[in-house]
N, C-alpha and C positions, 0 to 999 in steps of 0.2 A: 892602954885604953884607960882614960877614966872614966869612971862610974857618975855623972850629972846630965844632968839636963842642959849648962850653959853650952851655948856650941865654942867659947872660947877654952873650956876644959877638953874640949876633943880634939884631938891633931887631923889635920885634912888626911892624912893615912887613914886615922879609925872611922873619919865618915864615909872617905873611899870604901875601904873592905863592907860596912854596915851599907853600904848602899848596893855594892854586889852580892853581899847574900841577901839582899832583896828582891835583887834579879835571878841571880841561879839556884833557887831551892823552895821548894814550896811553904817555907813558914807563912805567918799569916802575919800581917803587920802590927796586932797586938799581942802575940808572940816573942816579936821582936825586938818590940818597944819594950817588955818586962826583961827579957835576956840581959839587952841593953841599962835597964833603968833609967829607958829615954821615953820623954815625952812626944805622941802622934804628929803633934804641930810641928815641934822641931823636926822630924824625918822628913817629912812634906818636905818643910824648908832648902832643906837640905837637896831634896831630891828635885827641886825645882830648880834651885841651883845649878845642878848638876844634868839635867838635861838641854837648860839653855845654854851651857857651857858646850855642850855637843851639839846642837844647832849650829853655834859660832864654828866650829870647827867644822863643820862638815859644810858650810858654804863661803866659808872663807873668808867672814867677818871678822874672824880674833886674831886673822891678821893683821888686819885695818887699828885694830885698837895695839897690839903688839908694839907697832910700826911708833903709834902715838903717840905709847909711852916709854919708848926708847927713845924720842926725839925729844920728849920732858925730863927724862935722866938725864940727856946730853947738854942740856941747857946752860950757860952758867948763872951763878946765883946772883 
């Protein structure tokens, strides 16, 4: 984990796990944000991210885009 506020200093692992002890444990989100040494706006972010990504999954859209951009890999140049 680092310790910043950029979200390119955080690895999608340490936003994964910080976005799950958001959900399973009663901290308070300014709690979290000191533990971390993240800033409010960036967890939003993050956590906005992170729910639309489960939207797409759960109806079956982020397969549609999946699809998309494997036919854009396969392209040739």
């Amino acid at each position: 984990m680092q310790g910043s506020n950029s979200n390119s200093r955080w690895t999608a692992d340490d936003r994964i796990r910080i976005l799950m002890e958001s959900l399973t444990t009663n901290i308070t989100l300014a709690e979290l944000c000191r533990k971390y040494n993240l800033k409010p706006n960036v967890f939003y972010s993050w956590k906005q991210k992170f729910i639309e990504g489960g939207k797409l999954a759960l109806t079956g859209s982020g397969e549609n885009i999946n699809k998309q951009i494997q036919a854009e890999n396969e392209r040739p140049y």
